[in-house]
C-alpha positions in Angstrom: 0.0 0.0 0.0 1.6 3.3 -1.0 1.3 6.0 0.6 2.5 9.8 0.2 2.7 13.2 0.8 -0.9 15.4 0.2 1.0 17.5 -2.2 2.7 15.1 -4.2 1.2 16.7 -7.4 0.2 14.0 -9.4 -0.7 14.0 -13.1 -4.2 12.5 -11.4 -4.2 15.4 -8.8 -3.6 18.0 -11.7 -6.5 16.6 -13.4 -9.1 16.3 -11.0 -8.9 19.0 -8.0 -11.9 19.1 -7.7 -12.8 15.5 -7.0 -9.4 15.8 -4.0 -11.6 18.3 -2.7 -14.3 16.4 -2.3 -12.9 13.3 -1.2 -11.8 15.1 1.7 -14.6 17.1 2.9 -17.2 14.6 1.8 -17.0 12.3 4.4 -17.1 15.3 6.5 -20.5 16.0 4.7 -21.9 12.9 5.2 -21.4 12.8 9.2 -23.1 16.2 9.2 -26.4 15.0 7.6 -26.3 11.7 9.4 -26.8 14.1 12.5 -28.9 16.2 11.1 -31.3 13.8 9.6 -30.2 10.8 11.8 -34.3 10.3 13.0 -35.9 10.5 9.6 -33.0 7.9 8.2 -34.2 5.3 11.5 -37.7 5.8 10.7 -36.9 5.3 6.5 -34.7 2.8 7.1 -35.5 1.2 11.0 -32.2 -1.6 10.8 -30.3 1.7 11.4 -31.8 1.9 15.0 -29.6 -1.0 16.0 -26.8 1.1 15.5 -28.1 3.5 18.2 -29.3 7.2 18.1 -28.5 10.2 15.6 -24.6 10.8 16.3 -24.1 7.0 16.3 -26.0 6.7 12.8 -24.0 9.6 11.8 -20.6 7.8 13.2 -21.5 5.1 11.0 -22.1 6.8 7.7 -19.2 8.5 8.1 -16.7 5.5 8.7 -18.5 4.3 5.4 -17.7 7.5 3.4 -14.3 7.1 4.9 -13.5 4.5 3.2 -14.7 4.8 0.2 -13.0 8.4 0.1 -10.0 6.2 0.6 -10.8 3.8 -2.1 -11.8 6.3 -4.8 -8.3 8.0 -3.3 -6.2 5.0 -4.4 -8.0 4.1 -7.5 -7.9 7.6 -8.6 -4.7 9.5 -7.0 -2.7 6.2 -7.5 -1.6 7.1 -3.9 -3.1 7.3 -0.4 -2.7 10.7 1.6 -0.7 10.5 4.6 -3.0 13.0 6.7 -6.7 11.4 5.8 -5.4 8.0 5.6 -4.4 8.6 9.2 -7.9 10.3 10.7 -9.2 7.5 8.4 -7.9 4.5 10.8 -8.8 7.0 14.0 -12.3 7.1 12.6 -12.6 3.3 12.0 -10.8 3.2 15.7 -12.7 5.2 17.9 -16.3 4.8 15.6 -15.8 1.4 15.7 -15.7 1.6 19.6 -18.0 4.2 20.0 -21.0 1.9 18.2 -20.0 -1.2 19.9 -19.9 0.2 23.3 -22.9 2.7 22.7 -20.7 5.8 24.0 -20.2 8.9 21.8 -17.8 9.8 23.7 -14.9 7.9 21.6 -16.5 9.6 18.0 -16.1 12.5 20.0 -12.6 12.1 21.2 -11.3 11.3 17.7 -10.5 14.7 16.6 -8.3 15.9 19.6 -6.6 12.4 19.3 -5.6 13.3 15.2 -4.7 16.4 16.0 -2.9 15.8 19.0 -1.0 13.1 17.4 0.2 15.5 14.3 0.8 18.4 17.2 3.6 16.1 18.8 4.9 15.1 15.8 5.9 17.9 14.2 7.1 19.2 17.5 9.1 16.2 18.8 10.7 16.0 15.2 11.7 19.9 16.0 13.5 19.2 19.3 15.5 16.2 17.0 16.4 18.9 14.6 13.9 17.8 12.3 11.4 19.7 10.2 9.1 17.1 9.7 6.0 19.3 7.9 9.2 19.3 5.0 9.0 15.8 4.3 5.1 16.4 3.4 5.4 19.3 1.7 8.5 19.4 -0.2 6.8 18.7 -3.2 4.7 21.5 -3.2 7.0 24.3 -1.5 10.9 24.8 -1.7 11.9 26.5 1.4 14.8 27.0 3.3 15.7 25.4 6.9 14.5 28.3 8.8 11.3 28.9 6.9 10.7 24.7 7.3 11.9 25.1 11.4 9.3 27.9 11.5 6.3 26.5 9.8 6.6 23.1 11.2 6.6 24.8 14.6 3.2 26.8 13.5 1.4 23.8 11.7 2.7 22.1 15.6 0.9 24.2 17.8 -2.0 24.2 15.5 -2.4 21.2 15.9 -2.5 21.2 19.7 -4.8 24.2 19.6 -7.0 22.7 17.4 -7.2 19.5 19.8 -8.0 21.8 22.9 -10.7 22.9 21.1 -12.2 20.0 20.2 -11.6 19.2 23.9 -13.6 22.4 25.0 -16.7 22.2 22.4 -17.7 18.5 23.2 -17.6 19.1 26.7 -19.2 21.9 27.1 -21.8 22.3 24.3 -24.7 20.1 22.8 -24.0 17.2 20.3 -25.5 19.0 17.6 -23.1 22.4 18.0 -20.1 20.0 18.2 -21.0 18.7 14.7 -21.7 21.9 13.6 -18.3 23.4 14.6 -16.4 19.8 13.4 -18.1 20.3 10.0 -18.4 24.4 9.5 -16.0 25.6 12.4 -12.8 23.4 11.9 -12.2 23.9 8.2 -12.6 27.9 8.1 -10.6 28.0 10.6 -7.8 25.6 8.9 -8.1 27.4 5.6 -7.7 31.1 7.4 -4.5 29.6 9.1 -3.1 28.2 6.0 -3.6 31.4 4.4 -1.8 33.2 7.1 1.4 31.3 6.5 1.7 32.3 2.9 3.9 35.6 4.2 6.0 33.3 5.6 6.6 31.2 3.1 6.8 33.7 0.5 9.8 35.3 2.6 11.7 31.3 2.9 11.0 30.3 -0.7 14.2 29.0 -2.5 14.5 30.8 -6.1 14.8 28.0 -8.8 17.4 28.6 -10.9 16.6 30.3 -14.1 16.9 27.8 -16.9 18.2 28.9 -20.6 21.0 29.8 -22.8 21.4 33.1 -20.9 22.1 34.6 -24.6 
């Protein structure tokens, strides 16, 4: 099984950015209407009570949509992406356990264990003097071994903020508000911090070499 960097720009990738896109926010998708809709789908389809209630349902559908994201990944990309191939066995993990034991709490759990896992990561590989985030992104960006140091040290705590988060909202709020921040919060709030970096990278971008006869 071959798996790769999520920027490892593929003639497949190149081809079909849309379909990425959607391979990775569709699963995503899916939990949110199991929720949403996880009453009328028992009382349509009633084998899905023996799953449990609505998040459960939901925790199901999305461990389907998972995998076929994964599938359609492999078939399609040639490759499977390091970071959703990695939620992807935490989702079939802790949904798996959540079902079977009848405890949303594990579903729950699942995002501050991701996140906390690529939080320590990143930083642990910092404190060997390694840039770690460079290894998955070195395909997309050429930077230099401060601008790596730096943004692997950003994409770090991140992570670890992001987990705290998840930490705070299930705790503290209603079911239906955690899916709504896991499915509309999390990803704006990714995408704005992605976005931020760009001034940094801009400033540790290697020049390529200019190519030619110089004549």
């Amino acid at each position: 099984m071959q798996i790769e960097s999520d920027t490892t720009p593929t003639r497949e990738e190149k081809q079909h950015p849309g379909l990425k896109l959607a391979l990775e926010i569709g699963p995503l998708l899916v939990f949110f209407f199991g929720n949403l809709r996880g009453e009328w789908l028992a009382e349509k389809f009633p084998a899905l009570t023996v799953i449990g209630g609505p998040l459960l349902i939901a925790t199901a559908l999305f461990m389907v949509a998972t995998v076929l994201s994964l599938i359609v990944s492999k078939i399609v990309f040639k490759h499977l992406p390091v970071m959703p191939f990695v939620s992807g066995v935490v989702v079939m993990v802790f949904g798996g356990l959540s079902i079977w034991l009848q405890d949303e709490t594990f579903i729950k759990m699942k995002p501050t264990i991701v996140n906390t896992l690529f939080g320590v990561v990143l930083l642990s590989g910092l404190l060997f003097g390694k840039s770690l985030l460079g290894y998955v992104f070195n395909a997309a960006f050429r930077l230099d071994e401060e601008g790596w140091k730096k943004l692997t040290l950003r994409w770090g705590i991140f992570f670890i903020v992001l987990a705290v988060i998840n930490e705070i909202v299930w705790r503290n709020f209603s079911d239906q508000f955690w899916v709504n921040f896991k499915v509309w919060g999390t990803m704006p709030i990714t995408i704005a911090f992605t976005l931020s970096q760009m001034p940094l990278i801009m400033r540790h971008t290697i020049e390529e070499p200019a190519t030619g006869n110089g004549k």
